[in-house]
CHARMM-style PDB file with segment names, atoms N, HN, CA, C and O in Angstrom:
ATOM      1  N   UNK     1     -30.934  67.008 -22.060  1.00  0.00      PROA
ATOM      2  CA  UNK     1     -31.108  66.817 -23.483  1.00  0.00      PROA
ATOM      3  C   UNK     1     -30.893  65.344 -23.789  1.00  0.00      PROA
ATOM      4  O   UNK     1     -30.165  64.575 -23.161  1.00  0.00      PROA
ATOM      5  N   UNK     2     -31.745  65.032 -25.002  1.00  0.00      PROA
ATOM      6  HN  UNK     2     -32.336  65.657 -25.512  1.00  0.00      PROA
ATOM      7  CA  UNK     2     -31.435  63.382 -25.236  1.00  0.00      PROA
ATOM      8  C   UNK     2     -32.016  62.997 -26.545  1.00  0.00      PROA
ATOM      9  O   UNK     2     -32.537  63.803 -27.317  1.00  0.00      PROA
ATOM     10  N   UNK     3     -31.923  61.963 -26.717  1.00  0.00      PROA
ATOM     11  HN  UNK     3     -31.500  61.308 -26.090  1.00  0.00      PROA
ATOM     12  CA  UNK     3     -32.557  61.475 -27.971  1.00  0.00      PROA
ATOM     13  C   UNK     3     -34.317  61.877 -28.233  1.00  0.00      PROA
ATOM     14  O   UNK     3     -34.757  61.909 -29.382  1.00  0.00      PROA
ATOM     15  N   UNK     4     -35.110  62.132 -27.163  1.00  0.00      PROA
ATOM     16  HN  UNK     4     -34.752  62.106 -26.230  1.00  0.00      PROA
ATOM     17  CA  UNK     4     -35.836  62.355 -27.131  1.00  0.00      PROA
ATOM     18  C   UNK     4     -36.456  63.873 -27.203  1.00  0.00      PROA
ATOM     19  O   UNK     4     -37.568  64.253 -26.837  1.00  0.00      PROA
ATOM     20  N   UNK     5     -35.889  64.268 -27.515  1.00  0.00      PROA
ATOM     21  HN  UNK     5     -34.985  63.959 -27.812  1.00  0.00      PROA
ATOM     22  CA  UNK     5     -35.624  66.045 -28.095  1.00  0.00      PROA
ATOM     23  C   UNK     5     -34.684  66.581 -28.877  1.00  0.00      PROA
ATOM     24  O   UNK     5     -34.228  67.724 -28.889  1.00  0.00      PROA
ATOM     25  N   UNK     6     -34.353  65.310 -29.762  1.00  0.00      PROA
ATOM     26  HN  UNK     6     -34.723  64.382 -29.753  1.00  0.00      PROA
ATOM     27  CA  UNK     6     -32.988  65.079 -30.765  1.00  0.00      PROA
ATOM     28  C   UNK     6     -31.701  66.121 -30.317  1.00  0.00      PROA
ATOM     29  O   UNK     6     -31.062  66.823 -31.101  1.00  0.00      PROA
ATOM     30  N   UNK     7     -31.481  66.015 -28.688  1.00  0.00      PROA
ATOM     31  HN  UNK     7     -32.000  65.445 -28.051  1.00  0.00      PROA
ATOM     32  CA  UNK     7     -30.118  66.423 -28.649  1.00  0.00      PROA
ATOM     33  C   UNK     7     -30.498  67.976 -28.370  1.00  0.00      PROA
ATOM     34  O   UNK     7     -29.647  68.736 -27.909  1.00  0.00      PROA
ATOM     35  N   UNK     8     -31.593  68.339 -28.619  1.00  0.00      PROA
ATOM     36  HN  UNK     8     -32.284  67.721 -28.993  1.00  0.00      PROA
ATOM     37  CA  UNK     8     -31.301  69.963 -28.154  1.00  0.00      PROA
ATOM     38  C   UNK     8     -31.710  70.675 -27.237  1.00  0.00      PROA
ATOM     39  O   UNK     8     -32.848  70.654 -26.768  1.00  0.00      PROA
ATOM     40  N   UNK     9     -30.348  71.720 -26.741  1.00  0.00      PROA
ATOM     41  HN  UNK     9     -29.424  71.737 -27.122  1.00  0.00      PROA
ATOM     42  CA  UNK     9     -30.088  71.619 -25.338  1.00  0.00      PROA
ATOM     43  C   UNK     9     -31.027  72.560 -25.002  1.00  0.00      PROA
ATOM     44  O   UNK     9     -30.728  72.871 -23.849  1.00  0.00      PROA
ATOM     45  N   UNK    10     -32.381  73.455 -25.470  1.00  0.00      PROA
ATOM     46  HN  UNK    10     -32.624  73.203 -26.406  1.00  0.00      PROA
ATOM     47  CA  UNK    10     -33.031  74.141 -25.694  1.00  0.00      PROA
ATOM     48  C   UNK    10     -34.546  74.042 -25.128  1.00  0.00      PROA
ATOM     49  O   UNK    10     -35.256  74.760 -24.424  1.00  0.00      PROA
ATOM     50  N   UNK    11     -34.737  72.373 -26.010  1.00  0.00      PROA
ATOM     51  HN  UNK    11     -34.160  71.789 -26.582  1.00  0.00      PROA
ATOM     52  CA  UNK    11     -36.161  71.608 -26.091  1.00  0.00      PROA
ATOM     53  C   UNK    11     -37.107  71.749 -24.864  1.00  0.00      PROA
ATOM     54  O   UNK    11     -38.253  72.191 -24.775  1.00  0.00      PROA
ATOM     55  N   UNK    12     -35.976  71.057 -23.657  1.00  0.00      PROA
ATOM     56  HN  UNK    12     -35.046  70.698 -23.730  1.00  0.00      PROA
ATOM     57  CA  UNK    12     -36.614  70.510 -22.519  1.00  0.00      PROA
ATOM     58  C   UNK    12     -35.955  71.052 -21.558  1.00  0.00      PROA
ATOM     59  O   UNK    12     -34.953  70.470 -21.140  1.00  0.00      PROA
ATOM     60  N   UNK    13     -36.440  72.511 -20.886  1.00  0.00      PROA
ATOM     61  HN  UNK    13     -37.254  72.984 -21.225  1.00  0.00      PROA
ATOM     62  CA  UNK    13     -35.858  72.892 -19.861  1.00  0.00      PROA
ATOM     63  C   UNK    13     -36.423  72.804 -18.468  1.00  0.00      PROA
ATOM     64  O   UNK    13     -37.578  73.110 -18.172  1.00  0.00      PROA
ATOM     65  N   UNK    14     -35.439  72.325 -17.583  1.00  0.00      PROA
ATOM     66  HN  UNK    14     -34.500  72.077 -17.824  1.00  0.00      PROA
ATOM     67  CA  UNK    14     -35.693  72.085 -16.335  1.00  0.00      PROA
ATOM     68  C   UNK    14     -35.996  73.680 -15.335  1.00  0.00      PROA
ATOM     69  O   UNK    14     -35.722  74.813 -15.731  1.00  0.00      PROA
ATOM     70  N   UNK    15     -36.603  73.324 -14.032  1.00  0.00      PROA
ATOM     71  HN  UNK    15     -36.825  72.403 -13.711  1.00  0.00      PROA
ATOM     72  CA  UNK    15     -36.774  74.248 -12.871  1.00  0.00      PROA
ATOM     73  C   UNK    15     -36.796  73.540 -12.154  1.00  0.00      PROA
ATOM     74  O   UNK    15     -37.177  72.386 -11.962  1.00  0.00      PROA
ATOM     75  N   UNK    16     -35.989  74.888 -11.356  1.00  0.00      PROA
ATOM     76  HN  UNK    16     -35.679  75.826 -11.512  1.00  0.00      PROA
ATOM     77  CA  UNK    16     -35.469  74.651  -9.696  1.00  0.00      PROA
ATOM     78  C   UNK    16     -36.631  74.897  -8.896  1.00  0.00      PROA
ATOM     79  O   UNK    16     -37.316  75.906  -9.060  1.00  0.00      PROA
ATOM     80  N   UNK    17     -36.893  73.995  -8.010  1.00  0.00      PROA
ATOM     81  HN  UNK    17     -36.336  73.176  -7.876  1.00  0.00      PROA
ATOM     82  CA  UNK    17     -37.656  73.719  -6.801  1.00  0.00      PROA
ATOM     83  C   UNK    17     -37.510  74.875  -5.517  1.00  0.00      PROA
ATOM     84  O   UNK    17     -37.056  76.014  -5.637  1.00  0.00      PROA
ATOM     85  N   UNK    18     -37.935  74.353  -4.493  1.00  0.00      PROA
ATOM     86  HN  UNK    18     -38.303  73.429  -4.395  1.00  0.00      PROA
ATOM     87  CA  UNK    18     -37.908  75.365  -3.713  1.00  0.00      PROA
ATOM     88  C   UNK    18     -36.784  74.809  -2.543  1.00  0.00      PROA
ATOM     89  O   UNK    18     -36.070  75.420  -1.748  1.00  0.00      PROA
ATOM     90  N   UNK    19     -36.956  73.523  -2.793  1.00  0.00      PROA
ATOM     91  HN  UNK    19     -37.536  73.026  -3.439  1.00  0.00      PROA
ATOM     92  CA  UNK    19     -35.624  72.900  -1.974  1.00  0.00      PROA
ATOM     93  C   UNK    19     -34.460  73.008  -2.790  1.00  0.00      PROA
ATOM     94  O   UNK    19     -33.408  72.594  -2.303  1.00  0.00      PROA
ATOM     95  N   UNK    20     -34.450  73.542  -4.076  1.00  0.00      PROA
ATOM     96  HN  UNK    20     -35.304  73.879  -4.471  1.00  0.00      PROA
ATOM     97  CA  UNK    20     -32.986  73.456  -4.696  1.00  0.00      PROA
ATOM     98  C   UNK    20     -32.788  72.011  -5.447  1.00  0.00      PROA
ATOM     99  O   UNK    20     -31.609  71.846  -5.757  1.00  0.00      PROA
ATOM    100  N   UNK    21     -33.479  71.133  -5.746  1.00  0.00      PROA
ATOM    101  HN  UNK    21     -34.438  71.267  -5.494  1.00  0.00      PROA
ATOM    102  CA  UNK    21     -33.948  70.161  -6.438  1.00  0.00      PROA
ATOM    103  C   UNK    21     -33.882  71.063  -7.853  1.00  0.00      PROA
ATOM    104  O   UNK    21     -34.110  72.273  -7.867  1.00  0.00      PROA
ATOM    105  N   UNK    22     -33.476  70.154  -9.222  1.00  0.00      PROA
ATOM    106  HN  UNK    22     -33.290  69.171  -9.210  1.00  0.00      PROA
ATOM    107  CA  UNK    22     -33.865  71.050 -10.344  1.00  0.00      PROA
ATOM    108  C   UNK    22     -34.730  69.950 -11.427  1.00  0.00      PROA
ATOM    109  O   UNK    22     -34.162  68.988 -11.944  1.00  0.00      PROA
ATOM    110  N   UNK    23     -35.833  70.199 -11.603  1.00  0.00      PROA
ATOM    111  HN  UNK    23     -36.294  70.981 -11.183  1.00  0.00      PROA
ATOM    112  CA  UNK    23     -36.768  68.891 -12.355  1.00  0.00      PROA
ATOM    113  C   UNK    23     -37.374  69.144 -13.514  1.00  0.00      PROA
ATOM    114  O   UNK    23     -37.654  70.276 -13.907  1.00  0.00      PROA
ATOM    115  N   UNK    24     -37.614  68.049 -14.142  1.00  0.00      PROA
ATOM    116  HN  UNK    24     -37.386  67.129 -13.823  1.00  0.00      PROA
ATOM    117  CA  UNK    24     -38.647  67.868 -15.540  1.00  0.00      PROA
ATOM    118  C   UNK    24     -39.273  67.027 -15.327  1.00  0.00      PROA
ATOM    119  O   UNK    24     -39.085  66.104 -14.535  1.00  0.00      PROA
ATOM    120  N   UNK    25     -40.551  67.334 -16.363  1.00  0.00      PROA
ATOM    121  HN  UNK    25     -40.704  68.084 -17.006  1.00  0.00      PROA
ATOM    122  CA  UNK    25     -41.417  66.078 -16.469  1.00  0.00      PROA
ATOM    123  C   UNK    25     -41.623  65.494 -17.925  1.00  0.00      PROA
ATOM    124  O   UNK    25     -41.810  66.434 -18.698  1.00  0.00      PROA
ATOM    125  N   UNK    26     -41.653  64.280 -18.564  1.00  0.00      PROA
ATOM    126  HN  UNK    26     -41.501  63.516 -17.937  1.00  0.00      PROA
ATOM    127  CA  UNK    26     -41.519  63.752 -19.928  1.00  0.00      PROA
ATOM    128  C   UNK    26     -42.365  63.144 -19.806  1.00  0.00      PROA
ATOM    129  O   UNK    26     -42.746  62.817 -18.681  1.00  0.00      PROA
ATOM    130  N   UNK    27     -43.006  62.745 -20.960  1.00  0.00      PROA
ATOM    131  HN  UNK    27     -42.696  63.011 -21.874  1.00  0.00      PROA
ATOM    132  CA  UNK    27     -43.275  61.615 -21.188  1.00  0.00      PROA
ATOM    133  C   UNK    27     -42.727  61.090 -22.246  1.00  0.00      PROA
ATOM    134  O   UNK    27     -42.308  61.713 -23.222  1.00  0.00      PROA
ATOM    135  N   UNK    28     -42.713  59.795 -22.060  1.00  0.00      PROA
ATOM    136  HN  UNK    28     -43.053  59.289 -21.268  1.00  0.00      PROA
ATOM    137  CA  UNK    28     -41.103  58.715 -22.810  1.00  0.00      PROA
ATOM    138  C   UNK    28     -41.919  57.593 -23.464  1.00  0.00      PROA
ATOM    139  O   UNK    28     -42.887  57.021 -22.962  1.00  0.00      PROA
ATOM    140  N   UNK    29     -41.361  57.370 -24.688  1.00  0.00      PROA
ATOM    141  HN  UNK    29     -40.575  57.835 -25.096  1.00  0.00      PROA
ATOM    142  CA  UNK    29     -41.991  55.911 -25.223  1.00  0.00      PROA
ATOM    143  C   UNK    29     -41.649  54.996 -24.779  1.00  0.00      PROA
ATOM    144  O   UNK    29     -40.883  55.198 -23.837  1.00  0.00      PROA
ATOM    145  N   UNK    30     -41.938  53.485 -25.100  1.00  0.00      PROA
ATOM    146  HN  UNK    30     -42.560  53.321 -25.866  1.00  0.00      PROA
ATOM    147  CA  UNK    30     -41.628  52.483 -24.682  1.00  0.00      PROA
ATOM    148  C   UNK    30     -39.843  52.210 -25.178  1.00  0.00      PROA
ATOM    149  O   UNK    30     -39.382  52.570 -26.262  1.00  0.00      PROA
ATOM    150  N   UNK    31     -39.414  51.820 -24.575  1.00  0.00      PROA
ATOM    151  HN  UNK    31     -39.789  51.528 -23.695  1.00  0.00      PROA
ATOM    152  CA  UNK    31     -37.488  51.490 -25.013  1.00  0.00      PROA
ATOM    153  C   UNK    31     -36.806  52.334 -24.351  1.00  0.00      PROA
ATOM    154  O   UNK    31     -37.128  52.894 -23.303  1.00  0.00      PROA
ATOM    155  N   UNK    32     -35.310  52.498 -25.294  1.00  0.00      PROA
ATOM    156  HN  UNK    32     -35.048  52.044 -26.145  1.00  0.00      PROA
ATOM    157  CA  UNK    32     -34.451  52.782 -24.319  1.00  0.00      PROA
ATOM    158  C   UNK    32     -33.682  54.189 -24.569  1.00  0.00      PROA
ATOM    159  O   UNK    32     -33.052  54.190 -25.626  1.00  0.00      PROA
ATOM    160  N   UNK    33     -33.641  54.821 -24.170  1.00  0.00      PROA
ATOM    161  HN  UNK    33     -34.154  54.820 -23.311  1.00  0.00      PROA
ATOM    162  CA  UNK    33     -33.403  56.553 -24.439  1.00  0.00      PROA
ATOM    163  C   UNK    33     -32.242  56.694 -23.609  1.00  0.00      PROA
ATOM    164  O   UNK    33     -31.974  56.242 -22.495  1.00  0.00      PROA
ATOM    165  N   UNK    34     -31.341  57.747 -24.760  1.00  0.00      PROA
ATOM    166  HN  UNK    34     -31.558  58.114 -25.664  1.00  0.00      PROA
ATOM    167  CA  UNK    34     -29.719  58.071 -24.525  1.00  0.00      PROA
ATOM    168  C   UNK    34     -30.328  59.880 -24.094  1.00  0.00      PROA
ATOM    169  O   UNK    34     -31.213  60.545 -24.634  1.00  0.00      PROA
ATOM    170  N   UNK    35     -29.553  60.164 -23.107  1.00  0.00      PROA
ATOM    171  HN  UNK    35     -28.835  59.624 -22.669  1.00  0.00      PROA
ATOM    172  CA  UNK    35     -29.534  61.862 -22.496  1.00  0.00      PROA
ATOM    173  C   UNK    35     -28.542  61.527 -21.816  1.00  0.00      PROA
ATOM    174  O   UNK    35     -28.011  60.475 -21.461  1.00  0.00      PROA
ATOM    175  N   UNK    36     -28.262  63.426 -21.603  1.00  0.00      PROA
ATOM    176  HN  UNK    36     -28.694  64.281 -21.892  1.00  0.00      PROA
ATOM    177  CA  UNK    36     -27.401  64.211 -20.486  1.00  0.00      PROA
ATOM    178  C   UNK    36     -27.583  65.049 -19.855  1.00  0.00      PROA
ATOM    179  O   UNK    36     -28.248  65.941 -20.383  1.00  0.00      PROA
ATOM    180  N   UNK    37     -27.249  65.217 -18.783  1.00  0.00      PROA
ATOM    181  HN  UNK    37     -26.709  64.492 -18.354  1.00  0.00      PROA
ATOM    182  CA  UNK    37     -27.818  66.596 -18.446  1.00  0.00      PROA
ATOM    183  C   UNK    37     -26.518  67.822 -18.779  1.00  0.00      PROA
ATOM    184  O   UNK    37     -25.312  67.605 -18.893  1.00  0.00      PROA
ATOM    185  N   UNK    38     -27.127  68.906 -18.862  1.00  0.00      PROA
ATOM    186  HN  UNK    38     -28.107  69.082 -18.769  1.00  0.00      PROA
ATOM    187  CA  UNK    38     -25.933  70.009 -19.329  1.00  0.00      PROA
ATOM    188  C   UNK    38     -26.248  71.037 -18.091  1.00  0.00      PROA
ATOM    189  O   UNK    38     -27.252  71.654 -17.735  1.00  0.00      PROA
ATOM    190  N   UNK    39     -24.756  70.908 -17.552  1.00  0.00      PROA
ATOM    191  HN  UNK    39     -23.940  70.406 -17.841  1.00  0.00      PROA
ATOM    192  CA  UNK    39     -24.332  71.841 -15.805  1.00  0.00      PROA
ATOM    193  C   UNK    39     -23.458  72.974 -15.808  1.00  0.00      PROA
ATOM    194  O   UNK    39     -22.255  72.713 -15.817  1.00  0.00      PROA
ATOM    195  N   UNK    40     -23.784  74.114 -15.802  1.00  0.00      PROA
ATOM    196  HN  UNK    40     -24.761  74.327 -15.794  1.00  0.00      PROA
ATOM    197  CA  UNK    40     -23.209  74.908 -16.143  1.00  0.00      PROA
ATOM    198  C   UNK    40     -22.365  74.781 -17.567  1.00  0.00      PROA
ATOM    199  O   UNK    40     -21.137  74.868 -17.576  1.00  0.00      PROA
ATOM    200  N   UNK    41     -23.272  74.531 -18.957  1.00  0.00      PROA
ATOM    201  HN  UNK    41     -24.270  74.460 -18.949  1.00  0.00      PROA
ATOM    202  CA  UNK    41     -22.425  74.541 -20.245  1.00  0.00      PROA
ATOM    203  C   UNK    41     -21.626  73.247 -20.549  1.00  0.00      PROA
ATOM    204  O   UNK    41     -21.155  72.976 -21.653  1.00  0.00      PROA
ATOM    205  N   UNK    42     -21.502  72.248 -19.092  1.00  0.00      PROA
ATOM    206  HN  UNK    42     -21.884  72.469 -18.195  1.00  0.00      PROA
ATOM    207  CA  UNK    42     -21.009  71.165 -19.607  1.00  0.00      PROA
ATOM    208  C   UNK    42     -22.140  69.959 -19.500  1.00  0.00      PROA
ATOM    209  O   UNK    42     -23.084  69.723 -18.746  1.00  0.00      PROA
ATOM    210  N   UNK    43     -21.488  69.261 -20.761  1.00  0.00      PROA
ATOM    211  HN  UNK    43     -20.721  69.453 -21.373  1.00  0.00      PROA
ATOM    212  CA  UNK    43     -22.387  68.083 -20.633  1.00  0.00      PROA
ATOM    213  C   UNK    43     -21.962  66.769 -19.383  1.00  0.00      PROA
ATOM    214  O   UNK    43     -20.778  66.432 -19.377  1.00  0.00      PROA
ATOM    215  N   UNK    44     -22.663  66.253 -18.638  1.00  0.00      PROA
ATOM    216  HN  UNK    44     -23.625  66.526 -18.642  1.00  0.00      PROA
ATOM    217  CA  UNK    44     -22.686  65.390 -17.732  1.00  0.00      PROA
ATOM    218  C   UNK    44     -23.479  64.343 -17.263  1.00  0.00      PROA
ATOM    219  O   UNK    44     -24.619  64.588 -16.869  1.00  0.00      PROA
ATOM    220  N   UNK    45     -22.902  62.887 -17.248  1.00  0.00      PROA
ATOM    221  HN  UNK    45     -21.976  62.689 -17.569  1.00  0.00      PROA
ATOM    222  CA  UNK    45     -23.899  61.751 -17.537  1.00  0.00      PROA
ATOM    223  C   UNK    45     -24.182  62.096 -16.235  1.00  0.00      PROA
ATOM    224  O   UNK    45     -23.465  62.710 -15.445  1.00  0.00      PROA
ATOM    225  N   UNK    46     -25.796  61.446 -16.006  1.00  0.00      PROA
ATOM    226  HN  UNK    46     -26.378  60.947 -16.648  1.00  0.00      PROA
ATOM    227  CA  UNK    46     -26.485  61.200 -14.796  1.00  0.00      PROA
ATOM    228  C   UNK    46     -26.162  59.873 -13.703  1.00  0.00      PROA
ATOM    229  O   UNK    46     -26.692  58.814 -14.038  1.00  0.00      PROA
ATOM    230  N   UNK    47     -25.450  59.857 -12.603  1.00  0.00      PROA
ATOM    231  HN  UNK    47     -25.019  60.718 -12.331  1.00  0.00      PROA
ATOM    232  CA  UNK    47     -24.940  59.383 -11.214  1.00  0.00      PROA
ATOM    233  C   UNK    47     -25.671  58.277 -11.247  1.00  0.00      PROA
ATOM    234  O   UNK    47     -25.317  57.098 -11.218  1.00  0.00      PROA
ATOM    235  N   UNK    48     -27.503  59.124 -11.358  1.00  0.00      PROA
ATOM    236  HN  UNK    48     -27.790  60.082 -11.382  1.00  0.00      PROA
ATOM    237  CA  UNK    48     -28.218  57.561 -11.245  1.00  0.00      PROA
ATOM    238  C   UNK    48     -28.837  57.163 -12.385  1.00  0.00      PROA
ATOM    239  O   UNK    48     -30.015  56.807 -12.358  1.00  0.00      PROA
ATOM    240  N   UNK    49     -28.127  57.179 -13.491  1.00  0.00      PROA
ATOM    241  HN  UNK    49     -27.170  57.468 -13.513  1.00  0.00      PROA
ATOM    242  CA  UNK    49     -28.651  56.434 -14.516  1.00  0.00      PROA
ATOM    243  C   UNK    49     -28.704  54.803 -14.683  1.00  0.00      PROA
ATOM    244  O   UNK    49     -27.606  54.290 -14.471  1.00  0.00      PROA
ATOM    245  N   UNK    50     -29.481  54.116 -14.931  1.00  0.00      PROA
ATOM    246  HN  UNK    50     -30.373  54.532 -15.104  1.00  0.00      PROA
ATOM    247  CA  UNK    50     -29.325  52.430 -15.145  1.00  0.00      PROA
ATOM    248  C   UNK    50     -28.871  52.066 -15.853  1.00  0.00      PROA
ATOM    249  O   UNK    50     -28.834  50.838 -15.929  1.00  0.00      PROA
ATOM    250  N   UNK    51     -27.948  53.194 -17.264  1.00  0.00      PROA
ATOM    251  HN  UNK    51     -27.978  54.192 -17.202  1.00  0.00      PROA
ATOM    252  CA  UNK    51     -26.792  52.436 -17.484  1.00  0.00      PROA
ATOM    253  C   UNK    51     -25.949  53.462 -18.155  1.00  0.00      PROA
ATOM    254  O   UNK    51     -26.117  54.657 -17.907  1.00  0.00      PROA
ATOM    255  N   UNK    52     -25.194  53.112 -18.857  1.00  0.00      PROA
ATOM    256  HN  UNK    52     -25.058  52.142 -19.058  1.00  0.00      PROA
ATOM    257  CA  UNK    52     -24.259  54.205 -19.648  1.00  0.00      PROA
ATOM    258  C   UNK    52     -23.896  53.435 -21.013  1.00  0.00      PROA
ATOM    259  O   UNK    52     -23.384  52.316 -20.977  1.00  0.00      PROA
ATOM    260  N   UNK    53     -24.244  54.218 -22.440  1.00  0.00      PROA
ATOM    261  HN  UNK    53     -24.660  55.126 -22.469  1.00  0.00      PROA
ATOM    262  CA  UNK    53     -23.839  53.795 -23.688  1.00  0.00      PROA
ATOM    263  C   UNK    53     -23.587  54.486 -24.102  1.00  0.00      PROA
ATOM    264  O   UNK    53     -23.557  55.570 -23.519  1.00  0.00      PROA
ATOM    265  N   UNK    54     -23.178  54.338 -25.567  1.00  0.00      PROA
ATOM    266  HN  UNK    54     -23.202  53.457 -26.040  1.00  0.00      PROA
ATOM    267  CA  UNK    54     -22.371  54.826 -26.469  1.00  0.00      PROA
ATOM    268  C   UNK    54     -23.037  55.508 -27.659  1.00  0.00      PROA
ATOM    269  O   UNK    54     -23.444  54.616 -28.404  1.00  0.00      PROA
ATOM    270  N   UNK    55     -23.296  56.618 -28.112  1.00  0.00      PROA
ATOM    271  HN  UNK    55     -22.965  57.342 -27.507  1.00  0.00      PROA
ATOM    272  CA  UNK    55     -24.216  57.490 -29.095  1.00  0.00      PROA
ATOM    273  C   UNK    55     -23.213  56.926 -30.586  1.00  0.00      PROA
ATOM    274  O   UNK    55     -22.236  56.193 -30.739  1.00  0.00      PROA
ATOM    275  N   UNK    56     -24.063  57.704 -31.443  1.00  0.00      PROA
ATOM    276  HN  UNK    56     -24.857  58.299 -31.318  1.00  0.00      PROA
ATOM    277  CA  UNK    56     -23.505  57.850 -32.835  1.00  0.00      PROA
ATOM    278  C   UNK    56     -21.930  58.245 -32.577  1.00  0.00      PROA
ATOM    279  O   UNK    56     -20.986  57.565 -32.978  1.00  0.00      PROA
ATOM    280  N   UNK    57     -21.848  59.179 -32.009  1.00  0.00      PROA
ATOM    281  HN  UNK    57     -22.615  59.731 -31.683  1.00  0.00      PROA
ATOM    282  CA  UNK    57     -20.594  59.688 -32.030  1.00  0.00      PROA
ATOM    283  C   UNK    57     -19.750  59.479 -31.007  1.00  0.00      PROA
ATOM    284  O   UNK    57     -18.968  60.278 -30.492  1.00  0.00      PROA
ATOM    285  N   UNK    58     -20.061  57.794 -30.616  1.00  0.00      PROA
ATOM    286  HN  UNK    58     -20.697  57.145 -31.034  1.00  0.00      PROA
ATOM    287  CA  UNK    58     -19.205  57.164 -29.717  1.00  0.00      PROA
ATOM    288  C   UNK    58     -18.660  57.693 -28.676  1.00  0.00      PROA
ATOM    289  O   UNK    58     -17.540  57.333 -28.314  1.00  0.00      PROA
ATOM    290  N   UNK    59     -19.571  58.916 -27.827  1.00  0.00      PROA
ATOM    291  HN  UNK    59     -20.481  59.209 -28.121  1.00  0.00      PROA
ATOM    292  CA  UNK    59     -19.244  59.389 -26.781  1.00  0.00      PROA
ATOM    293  C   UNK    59     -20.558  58.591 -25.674  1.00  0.00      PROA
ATOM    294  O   UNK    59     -21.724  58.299 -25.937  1.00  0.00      PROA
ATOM    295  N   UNK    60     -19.780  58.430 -24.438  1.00  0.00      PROA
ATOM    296  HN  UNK    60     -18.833  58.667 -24.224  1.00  0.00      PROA
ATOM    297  CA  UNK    60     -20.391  58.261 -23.320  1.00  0.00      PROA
ATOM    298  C   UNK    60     -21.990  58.768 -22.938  1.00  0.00      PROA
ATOM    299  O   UNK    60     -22.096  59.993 -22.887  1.00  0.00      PROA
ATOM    300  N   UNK    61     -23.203  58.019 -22.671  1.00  0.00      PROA
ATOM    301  HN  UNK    61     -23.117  57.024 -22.712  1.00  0.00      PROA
ATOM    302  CA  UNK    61     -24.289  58.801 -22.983  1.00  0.00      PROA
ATOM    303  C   UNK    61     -24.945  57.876 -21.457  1.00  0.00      PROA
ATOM    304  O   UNK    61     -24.675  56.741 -21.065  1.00  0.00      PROA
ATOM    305  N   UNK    62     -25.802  58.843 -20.926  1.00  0.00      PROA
ATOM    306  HN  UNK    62     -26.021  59.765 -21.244  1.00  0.00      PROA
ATOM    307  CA  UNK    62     -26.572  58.006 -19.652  1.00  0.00      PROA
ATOM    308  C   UNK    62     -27.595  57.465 -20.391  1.00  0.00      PROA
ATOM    309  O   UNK    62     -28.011  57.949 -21.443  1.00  0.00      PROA
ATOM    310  N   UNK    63     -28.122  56.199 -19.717  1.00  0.00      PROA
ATOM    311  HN  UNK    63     -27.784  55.805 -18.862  1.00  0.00      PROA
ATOM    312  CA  UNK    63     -29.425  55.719 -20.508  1.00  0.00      PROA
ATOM    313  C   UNK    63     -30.554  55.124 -19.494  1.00  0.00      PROA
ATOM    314  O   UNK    63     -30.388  54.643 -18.374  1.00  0.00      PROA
ATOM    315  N   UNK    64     -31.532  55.272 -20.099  1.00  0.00      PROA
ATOM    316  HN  UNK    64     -31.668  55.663 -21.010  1.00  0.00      PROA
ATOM    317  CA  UNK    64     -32.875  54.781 -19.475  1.00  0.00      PROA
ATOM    318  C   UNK    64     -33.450  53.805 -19.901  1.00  0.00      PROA
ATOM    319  O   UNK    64     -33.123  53.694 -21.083  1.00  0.00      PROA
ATOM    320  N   UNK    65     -34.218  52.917 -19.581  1.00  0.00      PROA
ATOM    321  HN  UNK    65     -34.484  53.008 -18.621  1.00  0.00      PROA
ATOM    322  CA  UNK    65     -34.976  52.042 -19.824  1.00  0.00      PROA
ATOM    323  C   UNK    65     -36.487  52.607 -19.499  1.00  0.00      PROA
ATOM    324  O   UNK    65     -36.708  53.134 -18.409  1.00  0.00      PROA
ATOM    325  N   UNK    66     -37.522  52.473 -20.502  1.00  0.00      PROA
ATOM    326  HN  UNK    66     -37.343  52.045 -21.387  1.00  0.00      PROA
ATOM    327  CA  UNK    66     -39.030  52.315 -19.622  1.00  0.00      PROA
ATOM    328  C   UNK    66     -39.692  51.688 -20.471  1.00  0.00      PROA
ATOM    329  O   UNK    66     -39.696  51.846 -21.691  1.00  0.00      PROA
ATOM    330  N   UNK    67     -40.486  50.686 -19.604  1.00  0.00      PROA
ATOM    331  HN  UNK    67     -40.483  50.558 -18.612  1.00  0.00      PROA
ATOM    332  CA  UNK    67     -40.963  49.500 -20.378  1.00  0.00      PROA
ATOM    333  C   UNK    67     -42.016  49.981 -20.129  1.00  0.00      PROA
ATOM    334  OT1 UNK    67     -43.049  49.441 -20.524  1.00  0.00      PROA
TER     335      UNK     67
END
């Protein structure tokens, strides 16, 4: 979930692969987009995100860049 589906954990659901991989596909505007992924009910920034900021509600958020 992310700014790009205003946060709901609903919008954009992922599937598991056959290797156990679990994926989506987006397409993203130009700039910089705040998400998380949600793991079993909890929310959790992404390992390989390129960076980590701060939302409205000044919690910890993974972020992307795509130019």
């Amino acid at each position: 979930m992310g700014d790009f589906n205003r946060w709901d954990l609903a919008a954009t659901p992922v599937q598991r692969m056959p290797d156990g991989r679990w994926t989506v596909s987006l397409e993203l505007h130009h700039g910089h987009h705040q998400y998380l992924f949600v793991v079993d009910g909890k929310r959790v920034l992404d390992p390989n995100a390129s960076s980590i900021a701060r939302n409205d509600r000044n919690e910890r958020v993974s972020l992307i860049t795509v130019s």
